[in-house]
PLY file of the C-alpha trace (Angstrom):
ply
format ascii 1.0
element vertex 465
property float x
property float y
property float z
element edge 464
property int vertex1
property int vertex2
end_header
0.00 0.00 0.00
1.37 3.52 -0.83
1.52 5.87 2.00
-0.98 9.39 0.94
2.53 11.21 1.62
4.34 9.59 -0.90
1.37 9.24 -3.29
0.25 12.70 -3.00
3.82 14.30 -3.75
3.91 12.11 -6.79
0.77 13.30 -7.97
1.76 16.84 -7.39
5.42 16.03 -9.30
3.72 14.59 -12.13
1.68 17.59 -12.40
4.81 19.83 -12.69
6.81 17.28 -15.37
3.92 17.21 -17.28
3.90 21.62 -17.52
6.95 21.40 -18.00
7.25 18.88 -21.02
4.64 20.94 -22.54
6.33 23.77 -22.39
9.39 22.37 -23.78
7.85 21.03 -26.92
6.38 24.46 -27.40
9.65 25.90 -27.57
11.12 23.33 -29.63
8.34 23.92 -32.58
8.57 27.35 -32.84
11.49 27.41 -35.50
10.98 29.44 -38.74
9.57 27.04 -41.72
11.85 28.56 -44.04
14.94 27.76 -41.91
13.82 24.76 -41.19
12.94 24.00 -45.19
16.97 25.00 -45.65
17.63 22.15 -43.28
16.12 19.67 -45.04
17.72 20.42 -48.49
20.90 20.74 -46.97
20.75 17.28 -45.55
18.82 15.52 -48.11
21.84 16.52 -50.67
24.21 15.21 -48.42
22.56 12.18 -48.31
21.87 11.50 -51.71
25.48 12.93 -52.88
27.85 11.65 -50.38
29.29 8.10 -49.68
29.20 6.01 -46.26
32.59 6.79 -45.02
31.33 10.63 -44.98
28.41 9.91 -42.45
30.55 8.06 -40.41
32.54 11.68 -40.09
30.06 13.76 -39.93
28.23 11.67 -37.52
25.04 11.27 -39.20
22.59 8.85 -39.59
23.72 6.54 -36.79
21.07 6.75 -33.79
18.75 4.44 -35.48
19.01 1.21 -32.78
15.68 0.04 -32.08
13.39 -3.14 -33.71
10.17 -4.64 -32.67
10.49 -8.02 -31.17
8.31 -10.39 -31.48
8.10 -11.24 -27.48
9.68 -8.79 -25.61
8.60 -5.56 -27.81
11.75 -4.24 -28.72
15.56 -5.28 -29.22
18.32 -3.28 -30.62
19.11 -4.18 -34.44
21.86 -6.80 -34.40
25.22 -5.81 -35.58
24.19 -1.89 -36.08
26.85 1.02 -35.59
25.74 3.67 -33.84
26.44 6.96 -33.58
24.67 8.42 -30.55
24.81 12.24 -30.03
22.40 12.75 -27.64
23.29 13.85 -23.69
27.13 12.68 -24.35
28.52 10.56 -27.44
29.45 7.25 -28.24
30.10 5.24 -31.37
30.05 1.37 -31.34
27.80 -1.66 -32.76
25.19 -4.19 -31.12
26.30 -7.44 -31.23
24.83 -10.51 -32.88
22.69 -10.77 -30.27
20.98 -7.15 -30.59
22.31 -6.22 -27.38
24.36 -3.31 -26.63
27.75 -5.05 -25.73
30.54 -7.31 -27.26
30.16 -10.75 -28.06
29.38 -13.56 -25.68
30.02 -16.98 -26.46
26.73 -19.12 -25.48
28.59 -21.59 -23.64
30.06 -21.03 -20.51
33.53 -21.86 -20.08
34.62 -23.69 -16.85
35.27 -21.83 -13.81
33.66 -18.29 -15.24
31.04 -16.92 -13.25
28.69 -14.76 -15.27
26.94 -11.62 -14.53
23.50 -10.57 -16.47
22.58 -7.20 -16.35
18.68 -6.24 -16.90
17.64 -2.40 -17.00
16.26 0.25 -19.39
18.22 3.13 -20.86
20.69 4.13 -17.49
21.89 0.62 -17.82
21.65 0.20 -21.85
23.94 3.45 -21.54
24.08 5.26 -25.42
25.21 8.32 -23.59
28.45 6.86 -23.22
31.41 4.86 -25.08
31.62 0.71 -24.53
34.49 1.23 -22.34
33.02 3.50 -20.22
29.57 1.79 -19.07
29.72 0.38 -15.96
29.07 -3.34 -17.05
32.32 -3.17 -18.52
33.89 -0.97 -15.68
32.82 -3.90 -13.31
34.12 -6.30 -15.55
37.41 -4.76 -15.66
37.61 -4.59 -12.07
36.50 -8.21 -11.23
38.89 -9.55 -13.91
42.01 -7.50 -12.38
43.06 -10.20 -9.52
41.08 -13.20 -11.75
41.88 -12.52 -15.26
39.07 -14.22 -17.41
36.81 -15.18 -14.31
33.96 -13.29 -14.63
31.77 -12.28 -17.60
29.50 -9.40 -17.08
26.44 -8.80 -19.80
24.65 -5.79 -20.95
20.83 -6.49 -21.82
19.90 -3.42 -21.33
16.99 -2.26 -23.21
16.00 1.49 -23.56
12.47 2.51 -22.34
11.89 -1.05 -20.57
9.83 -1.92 -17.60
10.45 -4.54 -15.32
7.76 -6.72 -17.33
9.46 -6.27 -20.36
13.19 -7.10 -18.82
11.37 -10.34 -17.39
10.25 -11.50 -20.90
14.01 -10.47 -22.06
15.26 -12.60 -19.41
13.28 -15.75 -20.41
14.20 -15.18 -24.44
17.47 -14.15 -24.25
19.16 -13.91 -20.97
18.75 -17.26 -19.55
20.11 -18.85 -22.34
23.54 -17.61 -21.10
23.16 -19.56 -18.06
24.50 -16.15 -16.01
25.32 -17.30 -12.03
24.47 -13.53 -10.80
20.58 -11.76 -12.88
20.90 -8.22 -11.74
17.40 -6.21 -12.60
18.04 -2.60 -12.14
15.34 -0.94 -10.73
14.14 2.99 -11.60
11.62 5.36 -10.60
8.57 5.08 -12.70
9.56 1.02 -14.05
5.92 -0.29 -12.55
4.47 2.55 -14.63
5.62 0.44 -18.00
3.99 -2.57 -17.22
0.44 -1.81 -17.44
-1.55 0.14 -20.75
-1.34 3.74 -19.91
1.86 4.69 -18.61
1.38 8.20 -16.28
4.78 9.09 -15.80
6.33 9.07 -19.64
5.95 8.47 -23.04
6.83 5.29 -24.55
5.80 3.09 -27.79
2.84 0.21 -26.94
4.14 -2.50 -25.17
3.32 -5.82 -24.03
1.04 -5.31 -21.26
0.42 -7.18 -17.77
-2.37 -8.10 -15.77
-2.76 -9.61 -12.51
-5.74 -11.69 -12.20
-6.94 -15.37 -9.69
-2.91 -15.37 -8.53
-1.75 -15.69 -12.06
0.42 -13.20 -14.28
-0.70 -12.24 -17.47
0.50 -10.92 -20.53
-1.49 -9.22 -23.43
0.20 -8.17 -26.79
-3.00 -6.65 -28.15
-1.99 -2.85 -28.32
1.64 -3.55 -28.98
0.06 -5.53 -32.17
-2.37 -2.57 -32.79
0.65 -0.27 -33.29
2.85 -2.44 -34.78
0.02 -2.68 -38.26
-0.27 1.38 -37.86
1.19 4.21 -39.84
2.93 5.20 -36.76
5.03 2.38 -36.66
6.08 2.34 -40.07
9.71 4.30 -39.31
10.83 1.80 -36.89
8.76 -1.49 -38.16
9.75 -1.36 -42.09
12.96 -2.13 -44.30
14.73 -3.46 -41.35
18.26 -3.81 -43.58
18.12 -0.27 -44.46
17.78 0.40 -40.96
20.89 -1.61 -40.05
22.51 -1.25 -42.72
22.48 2.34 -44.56
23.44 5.87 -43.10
21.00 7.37 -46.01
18.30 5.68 -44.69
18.97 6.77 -40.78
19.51 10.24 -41.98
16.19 10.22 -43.73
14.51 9.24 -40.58
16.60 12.20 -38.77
14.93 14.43 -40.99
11.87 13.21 -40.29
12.12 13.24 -36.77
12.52 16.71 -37.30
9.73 17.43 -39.56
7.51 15.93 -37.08
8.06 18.87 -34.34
8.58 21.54 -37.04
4.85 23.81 -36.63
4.34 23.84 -40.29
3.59 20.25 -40.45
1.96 19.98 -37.51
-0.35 22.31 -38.98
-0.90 20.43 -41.85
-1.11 17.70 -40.48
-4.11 18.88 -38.02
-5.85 20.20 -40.77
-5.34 16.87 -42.82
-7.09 15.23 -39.90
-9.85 17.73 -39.95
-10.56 17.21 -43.38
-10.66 13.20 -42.86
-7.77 13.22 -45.54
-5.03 12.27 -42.95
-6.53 9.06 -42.09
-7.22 7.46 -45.55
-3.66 8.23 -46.36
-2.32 6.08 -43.43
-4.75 3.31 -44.18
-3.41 3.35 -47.72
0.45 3.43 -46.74
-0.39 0.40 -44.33
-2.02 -1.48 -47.25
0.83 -0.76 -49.47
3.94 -1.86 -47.30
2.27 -4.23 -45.18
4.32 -6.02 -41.68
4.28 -9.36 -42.71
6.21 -8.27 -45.85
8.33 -5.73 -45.33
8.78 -5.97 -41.39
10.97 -7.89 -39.32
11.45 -11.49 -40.27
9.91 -12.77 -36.84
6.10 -10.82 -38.25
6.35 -12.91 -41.89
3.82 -15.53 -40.99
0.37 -14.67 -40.21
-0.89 -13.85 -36.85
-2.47 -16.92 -36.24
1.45 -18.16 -35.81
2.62 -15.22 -34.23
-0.60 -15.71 -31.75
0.70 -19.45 -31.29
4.24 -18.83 -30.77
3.52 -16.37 -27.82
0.91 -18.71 -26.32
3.21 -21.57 -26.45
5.95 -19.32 -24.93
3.82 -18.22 -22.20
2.72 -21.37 -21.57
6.23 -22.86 -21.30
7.03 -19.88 -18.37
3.81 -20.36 -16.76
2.38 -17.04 -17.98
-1.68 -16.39 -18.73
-2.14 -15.90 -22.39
-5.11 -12.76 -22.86
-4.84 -12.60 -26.41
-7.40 -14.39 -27.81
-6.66 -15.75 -31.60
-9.87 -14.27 -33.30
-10.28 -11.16 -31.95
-9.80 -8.42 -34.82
-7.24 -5.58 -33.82
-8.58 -2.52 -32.50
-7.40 0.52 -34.72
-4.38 2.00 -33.05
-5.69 5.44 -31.31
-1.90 7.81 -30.47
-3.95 10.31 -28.51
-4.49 7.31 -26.06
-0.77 7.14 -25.18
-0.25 10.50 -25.08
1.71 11.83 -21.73
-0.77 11.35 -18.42
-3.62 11.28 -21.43
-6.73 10.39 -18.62
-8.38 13.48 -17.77
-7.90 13.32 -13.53
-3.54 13.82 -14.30
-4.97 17.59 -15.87
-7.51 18.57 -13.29
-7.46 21.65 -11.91
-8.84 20.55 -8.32
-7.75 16.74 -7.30
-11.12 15.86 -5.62
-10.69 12.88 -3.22
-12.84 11.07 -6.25
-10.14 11.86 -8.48
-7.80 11.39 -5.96
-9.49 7.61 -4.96
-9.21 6.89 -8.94
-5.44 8.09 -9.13
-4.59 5.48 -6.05
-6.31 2.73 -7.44
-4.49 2.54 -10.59
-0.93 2.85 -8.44
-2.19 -0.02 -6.26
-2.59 -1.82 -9.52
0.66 -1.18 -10.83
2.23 -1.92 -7.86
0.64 -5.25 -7.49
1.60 -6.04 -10.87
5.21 -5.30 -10.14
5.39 -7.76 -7.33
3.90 -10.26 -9.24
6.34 -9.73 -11.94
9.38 -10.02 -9.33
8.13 -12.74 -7.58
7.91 -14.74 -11.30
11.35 -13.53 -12.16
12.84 -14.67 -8.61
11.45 -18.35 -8.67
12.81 -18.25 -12.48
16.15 -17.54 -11.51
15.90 -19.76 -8.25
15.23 -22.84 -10.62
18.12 -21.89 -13.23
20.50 -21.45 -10.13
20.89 -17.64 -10.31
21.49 -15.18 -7.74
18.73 -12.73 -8.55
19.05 -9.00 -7.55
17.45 -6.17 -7.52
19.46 -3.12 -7.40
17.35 0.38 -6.62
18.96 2.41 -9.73
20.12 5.77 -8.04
17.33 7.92 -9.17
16.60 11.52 -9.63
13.01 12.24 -9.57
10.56 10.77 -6.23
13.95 9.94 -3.84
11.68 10.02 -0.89
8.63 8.06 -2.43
11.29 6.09 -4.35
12.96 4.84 -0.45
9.32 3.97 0.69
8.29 2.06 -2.71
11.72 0.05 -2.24
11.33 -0.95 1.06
8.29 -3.03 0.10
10.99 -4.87 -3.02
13.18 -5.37 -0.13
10.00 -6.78 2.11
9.01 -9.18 -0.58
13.26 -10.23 -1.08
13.26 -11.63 1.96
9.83 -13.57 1.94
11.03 -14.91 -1.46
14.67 -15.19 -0.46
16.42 -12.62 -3.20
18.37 -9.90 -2.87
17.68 -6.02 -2.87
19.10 -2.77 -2.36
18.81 0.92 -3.14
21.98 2.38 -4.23
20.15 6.28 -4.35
21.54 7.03 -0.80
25.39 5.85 -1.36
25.39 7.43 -4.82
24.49 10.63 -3.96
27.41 10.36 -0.95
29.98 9.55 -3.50
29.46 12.25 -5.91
29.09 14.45 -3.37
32.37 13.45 -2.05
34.38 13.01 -5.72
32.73 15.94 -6.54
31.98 15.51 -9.74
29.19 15.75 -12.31
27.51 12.34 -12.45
24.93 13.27 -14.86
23.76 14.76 -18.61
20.26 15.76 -18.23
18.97 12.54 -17.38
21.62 9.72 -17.53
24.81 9.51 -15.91
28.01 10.82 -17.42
31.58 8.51 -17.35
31.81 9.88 -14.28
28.93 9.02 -12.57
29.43 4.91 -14.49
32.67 5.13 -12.35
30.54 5.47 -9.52
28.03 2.68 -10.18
31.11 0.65 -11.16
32.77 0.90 -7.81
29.32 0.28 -5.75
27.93 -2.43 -7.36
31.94 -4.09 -6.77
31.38 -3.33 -3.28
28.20 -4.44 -2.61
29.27 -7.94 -4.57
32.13 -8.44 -2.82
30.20 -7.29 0.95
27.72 -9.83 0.23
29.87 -12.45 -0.94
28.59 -13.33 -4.16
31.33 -13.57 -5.99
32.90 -16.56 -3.78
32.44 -19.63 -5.69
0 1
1 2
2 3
3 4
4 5
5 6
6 7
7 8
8 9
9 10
10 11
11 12
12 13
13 14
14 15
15 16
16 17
17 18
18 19
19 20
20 21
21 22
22 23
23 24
24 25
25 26
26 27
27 28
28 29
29 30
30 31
31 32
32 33
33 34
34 35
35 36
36 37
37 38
38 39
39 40
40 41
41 42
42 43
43 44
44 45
45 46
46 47
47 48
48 49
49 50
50 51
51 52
52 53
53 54
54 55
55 56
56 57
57 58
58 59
59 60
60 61
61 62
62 63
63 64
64 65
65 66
66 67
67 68
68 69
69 70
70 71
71 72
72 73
73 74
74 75
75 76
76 77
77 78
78 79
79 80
80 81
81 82
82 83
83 84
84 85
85 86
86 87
87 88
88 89
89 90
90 91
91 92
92 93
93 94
94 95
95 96
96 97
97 98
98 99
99 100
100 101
101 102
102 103
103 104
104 105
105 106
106 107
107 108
108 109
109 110
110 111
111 112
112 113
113 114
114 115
115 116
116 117
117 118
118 119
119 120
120 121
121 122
122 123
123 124
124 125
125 126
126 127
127 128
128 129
129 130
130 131
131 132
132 133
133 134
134 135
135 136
136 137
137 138
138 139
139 140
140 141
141 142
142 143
143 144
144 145
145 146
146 147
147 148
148 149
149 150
150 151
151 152
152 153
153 154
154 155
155 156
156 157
157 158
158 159
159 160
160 161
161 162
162 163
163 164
164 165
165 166
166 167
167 168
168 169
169 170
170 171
171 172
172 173
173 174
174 175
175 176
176 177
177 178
178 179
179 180
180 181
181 182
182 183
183 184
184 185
185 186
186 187
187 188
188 189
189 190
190 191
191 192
192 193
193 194
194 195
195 196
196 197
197 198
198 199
199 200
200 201
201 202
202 203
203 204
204 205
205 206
206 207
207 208
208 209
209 210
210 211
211 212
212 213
213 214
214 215
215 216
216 217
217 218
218 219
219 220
220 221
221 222
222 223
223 224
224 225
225 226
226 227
227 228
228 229
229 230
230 231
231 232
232 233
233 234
234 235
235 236
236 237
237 238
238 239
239 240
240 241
241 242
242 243
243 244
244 245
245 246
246 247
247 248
248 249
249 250
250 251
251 252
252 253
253 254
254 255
255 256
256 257
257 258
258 259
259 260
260 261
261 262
262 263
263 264
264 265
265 266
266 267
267 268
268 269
269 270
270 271
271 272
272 273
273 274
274 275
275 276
276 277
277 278
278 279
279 280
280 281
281 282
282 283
283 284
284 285
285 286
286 287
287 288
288 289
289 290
290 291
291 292
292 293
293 294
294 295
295 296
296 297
297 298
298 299
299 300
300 301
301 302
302 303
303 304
304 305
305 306
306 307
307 308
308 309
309 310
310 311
311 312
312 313
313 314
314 315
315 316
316 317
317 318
318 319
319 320
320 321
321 322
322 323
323 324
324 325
325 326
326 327
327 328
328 329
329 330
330 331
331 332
332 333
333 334
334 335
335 336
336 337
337 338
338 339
339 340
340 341
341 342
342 343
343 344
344 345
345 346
346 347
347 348
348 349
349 350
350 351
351 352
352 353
353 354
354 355
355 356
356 357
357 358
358 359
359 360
360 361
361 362
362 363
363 364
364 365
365 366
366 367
367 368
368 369
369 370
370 371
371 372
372 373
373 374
374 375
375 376
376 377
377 378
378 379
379 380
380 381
381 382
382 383
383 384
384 385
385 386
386 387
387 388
388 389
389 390
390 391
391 392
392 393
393 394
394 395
395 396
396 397
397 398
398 399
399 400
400 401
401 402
402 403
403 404
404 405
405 406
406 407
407 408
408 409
409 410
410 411
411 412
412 413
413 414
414 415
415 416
416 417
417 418
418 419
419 420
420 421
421 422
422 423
423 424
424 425
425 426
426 427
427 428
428 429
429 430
430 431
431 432
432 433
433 434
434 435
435 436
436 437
437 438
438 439
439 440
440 441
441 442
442 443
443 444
444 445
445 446
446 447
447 448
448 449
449 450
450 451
451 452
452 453
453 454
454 455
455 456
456 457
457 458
458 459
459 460
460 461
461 462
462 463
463 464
């Protein structure tokens, strides 16, 4: 149960990131058409005119990463160099895998203990070269007394809740056979797990349900979006995606476009004129998923339905879809930021306010649900599983009281837990340093994480074999 304390300050926070987004994005669109026409010219003849090798210097066309997967929503594009230029830099490749990080061997030679790391974007870490992110700062470290004894893997996933980095686990992690799962824990990860996120923005996802002691899964909106217009960008052509800086500029550009007020306007009045509409229909018609999508989406869905039933069923997961219901048309207003009504109300009336709790106490008790599935799933593979409180910015206070409850339910279901916020914060004030960009940490603040997730491994003697 969330203390009114904690739950009301959230409420109140949300209220104030969600002014304060708006007023962003009403700064960022209120560029001059013509300048912004310039723009595209200017890059468009670059792209069309120059070869690879002058992308690759002037650094553009390299942030595409992402692909929809077929169980866990999204993986990174296997084998993809990117060039990532936002909130620090880096330059590197996926591996085979689709993972941000080198490449692993499947097998696991003798003697090597191996570390899995599960989180969304602060542990995927773009913002930062390979050598810098603290799965391979950790590495490093462990490996400096025992060179070649430990293994530590990056699975992080940008944008992914603790729903999605269970599914990740059980289709790609596991695999690995890792002796040490560490899930990485943020402020606002429950919010990703069920439909209508209140804290962000993200692309549909697979959704989860709690329901007669049993965890569900539903793939239902993630489908509807998938088979939209909206999708088409990150959905369609995947080897252009992967494979040609032209085509990653082009989406650059249209990145752009897409905040630039001129086509906003046009597109609103598009819409008003029922034109809009018809023209996505008819692009969806024309370069439909099961051709020109990933390769996992060319069979029909009656396989795709069975493949995800049968996985379910193999991980003791509750199957929602069912196999002949018809898609619902995919609605983008209904996953816009905090979209229900009650998140803009002027007056939060304890009705509004009873509403607001109700769908926190559902979250929550689809986290724990979600946990307690992920620790008996690494209790029968033999893995340590952990779950490390990611030192967050935003709700420290209601973040400490949420935590206590994963560290409540650790030691009912014997794993481990801890919230790093406190020790973080003591560290950087102590190096002083600047830990982060805007939002994720700088090589600076991976140093940090580095040297207390060492610590707390070596405190709690897990790395004794």
């Amino acid at each position: 149960m969330i203390s009114h304390t904690v739950f009301d300050t959230t409420v109140n926070t949300i209220g104030k990131s969600a002014s304060l987004k708006h007023n962003g994005c009403k700064k960022g669109t209120t560029r001059k058409a013509s300048t912004f026409a310039l723009s595209v010219v200017f890059f468009l003849f670059l792209a069309l005119l120059l070869p690879a090798d002058v992308f690759d210097f002037a650094r553009l066309g390299g942030q595409e990463c992402s692909k929809p997967d077929l169980i866990t929503g999204f993986i990174h594009l296997p084998k993809k160099r990117i060039v990532w230029k936002q909130e620090g830099f880096s330059a590197g490749s996926t591996n085979s895998a689709g993972f941000l990080d080198y490449e692993h061997q499947l097998p696991k030679a003798p003697g090597v203990c191996r570390i899995a790391m599960l989180g969304d974007s602060m542990t995927e870490a773009l913002q930062v070269p390979q050598e810098s992110r603290f799965s391979n700062l950790l590495e490093h470290r462990l490996n400096a007394a025992s060179p070649g004894r430990f293994e530590v893997f990056n699975f992080g996933i940008s944008a992914a809740g603790t729903g999605q980095e269970y599914l990740t686990y059980l289709r790609y992690v596991e695999q690995y056979k890792p002796d040490i799962t560490i899930l990485f824990f943020d402020s606002g990860d429950e919010d990703k797990n069920l439909r209508k996120p209140a804290m962000g923005q993200w692309y549909p996802h697979a959704v989860f349900r709690l329901g007669k002691g049993q965890l569900g899964v539903s793939f239902r909106d993630f489908d509807s979006w998938l088979h939209s217009a909206q999708a088409m960008p990150i959905t369609l052509f995947e080897d252009f995606r992967r494979d040609s800086r032209f085509w990653g500029t082009l989406i650059q550009i249209f990145n752009g476009i897409k905040t630039n007020t001129g086509f906003v306007t046009l597109c609103t009045y598009l819409e008003r004129c029922k034109v809009l509409e018809p023209l996505e229909d008819s692009l969806v018609k024309l370069f439909p998923l099961n051709r020109f999508g990933p390769p996992d989406f060319h069979v029909p869905a009656a396989e795709v339905s069975a493949i995800r039933r049968e996985f379910c069923s193999r991980f003791g997961l509750r199957f929602l879809d069912a196999p002949d219901c018809p898609l619902e048309k995919f609605n983008p207003k209904s996953y816009e930021f905090a979209s229900e009504p009650e998140y803009h109300a002027a007056i939060i009336t304890p009705q509004i306010a009873e509403t607001m709790r109700q769908r926190y106490r559902e979250r929550w008790q689809v986290l724990i649900g979600i946990l307690t599935r992920f620790s008996a799933e690494c209790d029968r593979t033999g893995s340590k599983f952990i779950v490390i409180g990611f030192p967050t910015q935003l709700f420290k206070d209601g973040f400490a009281y949420n935590f206590q409850q994963i560290a409540a339910l650790a030691d009912r279901q014997n794993f481990h837990a801890t919230n790093l916020t406190q020790a973080f914060d003591a560290a950087v004030a102590l190096r002083k340093i600047e830990s982060r960009y805007v939002s994720h940490l700088t090589p600076s603040g991976h140093k940090v994480m580095a040297d207390l997730l060492y610590n707390y491994l070596e405190q709690e003697h897990f790395l004794e074999q």
